[in-house]
C-alpha positions as CSV (number, residue, x, y, z in Angstrom):
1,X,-34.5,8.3,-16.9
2,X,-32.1,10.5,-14.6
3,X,-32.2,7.9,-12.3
4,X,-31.2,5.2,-14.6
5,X,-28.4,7.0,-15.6
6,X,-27.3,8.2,-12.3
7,X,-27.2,4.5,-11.0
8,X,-25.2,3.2,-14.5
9,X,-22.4,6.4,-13.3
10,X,-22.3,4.7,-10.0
11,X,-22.0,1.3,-11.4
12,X,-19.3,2.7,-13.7
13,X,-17.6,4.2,-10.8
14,X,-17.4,1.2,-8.5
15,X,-16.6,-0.6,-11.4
16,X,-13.7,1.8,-11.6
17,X,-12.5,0.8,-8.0
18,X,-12.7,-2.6,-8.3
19,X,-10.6,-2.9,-11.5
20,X,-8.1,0.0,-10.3
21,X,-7.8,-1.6,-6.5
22,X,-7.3,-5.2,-8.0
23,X,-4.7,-3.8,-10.2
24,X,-3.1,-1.7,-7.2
25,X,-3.1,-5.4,-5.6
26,X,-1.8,-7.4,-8.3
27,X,1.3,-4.9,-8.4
28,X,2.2,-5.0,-4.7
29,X,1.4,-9.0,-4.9
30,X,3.9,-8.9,-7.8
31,X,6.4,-6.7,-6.1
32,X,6.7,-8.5,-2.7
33,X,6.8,-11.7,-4.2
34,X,9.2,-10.8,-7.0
35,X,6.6,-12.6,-8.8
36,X,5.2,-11.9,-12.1
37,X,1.6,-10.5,-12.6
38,X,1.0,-13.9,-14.5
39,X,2.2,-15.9,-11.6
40,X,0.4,-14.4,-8.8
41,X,-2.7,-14.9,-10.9
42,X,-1.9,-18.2,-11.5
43,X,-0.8,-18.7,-7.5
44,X,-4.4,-16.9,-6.9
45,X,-6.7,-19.2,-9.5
46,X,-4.8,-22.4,-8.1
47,X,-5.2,-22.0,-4.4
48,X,-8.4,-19.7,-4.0
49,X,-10.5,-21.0,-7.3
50,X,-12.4,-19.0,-9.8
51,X,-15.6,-19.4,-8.0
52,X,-14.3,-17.6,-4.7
53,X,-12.5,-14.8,-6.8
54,X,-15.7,-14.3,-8.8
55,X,-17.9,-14.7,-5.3
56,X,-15.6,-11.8,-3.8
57,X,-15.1,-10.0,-6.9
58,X,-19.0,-9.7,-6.5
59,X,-19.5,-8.8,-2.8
60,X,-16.4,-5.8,-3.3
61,X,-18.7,-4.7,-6.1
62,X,-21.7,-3.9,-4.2
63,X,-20.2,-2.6,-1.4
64,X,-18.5,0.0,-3.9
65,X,-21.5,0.6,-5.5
66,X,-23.1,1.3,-2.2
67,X,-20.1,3.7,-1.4
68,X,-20.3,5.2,-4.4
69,X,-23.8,6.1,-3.7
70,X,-23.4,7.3,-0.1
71,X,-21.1,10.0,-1.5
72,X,-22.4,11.0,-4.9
73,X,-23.9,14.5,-4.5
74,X,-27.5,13.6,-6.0
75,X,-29.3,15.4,-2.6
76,X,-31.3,12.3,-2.8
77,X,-30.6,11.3,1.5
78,X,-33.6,9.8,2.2
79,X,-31.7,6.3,0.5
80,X,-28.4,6.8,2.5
81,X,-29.5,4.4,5.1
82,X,-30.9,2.0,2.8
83,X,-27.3,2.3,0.7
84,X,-25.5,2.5,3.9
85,X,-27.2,-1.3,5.3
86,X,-26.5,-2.7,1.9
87,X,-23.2,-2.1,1.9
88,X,-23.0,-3.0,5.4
89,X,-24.8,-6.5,4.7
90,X,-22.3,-7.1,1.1
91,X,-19.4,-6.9,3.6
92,X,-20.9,-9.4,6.1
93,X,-21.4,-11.7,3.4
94,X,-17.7,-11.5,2.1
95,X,-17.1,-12.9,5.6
96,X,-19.7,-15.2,5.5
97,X,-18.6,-16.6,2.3
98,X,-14.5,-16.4,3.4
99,X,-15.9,-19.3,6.2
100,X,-18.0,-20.8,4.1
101,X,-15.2,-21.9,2.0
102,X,-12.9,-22.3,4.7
103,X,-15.5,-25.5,5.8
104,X,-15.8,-26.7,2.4
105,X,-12.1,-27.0,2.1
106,X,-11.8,-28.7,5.5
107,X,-14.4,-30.7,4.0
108,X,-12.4,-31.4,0.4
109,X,-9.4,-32.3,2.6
110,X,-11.0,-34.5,4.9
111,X,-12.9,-36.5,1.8
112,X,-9.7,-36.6,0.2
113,X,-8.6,-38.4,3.3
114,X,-11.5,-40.9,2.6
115,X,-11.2,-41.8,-1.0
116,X,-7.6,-42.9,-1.0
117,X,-6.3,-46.1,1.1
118,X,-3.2,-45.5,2.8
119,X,-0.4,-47.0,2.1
120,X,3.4,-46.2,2.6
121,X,3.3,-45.6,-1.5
122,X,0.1,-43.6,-1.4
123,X,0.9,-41.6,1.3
124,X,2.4,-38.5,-0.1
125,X,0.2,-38.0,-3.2
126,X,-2.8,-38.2,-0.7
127,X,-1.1,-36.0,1.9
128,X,-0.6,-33.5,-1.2
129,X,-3.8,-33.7,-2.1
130,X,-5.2,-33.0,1.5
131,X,-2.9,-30.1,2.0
132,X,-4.2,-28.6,-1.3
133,X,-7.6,-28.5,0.1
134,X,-6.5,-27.1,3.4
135,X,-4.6,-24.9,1.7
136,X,-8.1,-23.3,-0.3
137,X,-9.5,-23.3,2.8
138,X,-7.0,-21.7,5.4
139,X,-6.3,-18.4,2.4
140,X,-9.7,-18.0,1.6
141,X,-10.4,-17.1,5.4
142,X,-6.6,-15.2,5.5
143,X,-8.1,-13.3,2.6
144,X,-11.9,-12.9,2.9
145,X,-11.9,-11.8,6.5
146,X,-9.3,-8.7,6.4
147,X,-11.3,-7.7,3.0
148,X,-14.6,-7.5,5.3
149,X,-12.9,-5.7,8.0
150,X,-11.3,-3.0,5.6
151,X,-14.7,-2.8,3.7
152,X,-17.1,-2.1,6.6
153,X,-14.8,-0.1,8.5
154,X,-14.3,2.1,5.3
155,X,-18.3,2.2,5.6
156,X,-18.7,3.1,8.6
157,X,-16.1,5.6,8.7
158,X,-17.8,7.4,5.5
159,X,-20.9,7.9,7.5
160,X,-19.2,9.1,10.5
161,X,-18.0,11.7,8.1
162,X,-21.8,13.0,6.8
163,X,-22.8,16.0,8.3
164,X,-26.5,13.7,8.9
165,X,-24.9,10.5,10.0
166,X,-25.5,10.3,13.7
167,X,-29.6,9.7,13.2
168,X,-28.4,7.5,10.3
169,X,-25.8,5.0,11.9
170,X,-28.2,4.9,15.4
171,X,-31.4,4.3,13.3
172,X,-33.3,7.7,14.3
């Protein structure tokens, strides 16, 4: 029962991160921009999609989670590798799925392409269209890859810090 409740105060605390470092974004989003909060969400559901966000949103989760675990005091270090590769593995997939939708919008924009005959009246609204989809797929990878970077470095970093690390980051 300890254990339950020690992993729900984990998930409460990454939970914690997430919102408080998505708000911590939205604000500087806001202030460079001169944007409001509604139109940077707007901006970010109308060029990355809610699928991506939630996708993301996900991944950054357990990689907090896994963070969260690493440094929570429970004397339980047996796991710390098994926490540290998850974590590890959550990042990789945020990159993973930052190119996966770079293709599909490559893909979007190409098909576009192929739907519509060209003609000097059409040209624009396709062209528009095609950019759109280029447009999902170039800031998904401008967003997805620096995220990954930032999360596994902030990983890896973390164990460097344990007093135990070296036989856990060199598999001994």
């Amino acid at each position: 029962m300890m254990a339950v409740g020690r992993l729900l105060g984990t998930g409460s605390q990454a939970a914690s991160y997430l919102l408080g470092g998505a708000a911590v974004v939205l604000a500087v989003a806001a202030i460079a921009t001169s944007a409001s909060a509604g139109d940077v969400t707007g901006w970010i559901r109308d060029v990355l999609g809610f699928t991506f966000v939630a996708l993301l949103g996900g991944l950054i989760f357990i990689v907090l989670f896994c963070l969260a675990r690493l440094n929570s005091k429970s004397g339980d270090t047996g796991n710390d590798r098994v926490w540290f590769e998850a974590g590890i593995q959550a990042a990789n997939g945020i990159t993973t799925l930052a190119l996966t939708f770079t293709l599909l919008g490559i893909s979007l924009g190409i098909a576009s392409l192929a739907e519509h005959e060209l003609s000097p009246e059409t040209v624009r609204v396709v062209i528009r269209e095609m950019t759109a989809n280029f447009s999902l797929a170039f800031m998904t990878t401008v967003v997805g890859l620096p995220v990954s970077a930032v999360l596994r470095s902030v990983l890896l970093i973390g164990m460097a810090r344990r007093p135990y690390s070296n036989e856990i980051t060199r598999g001994e």
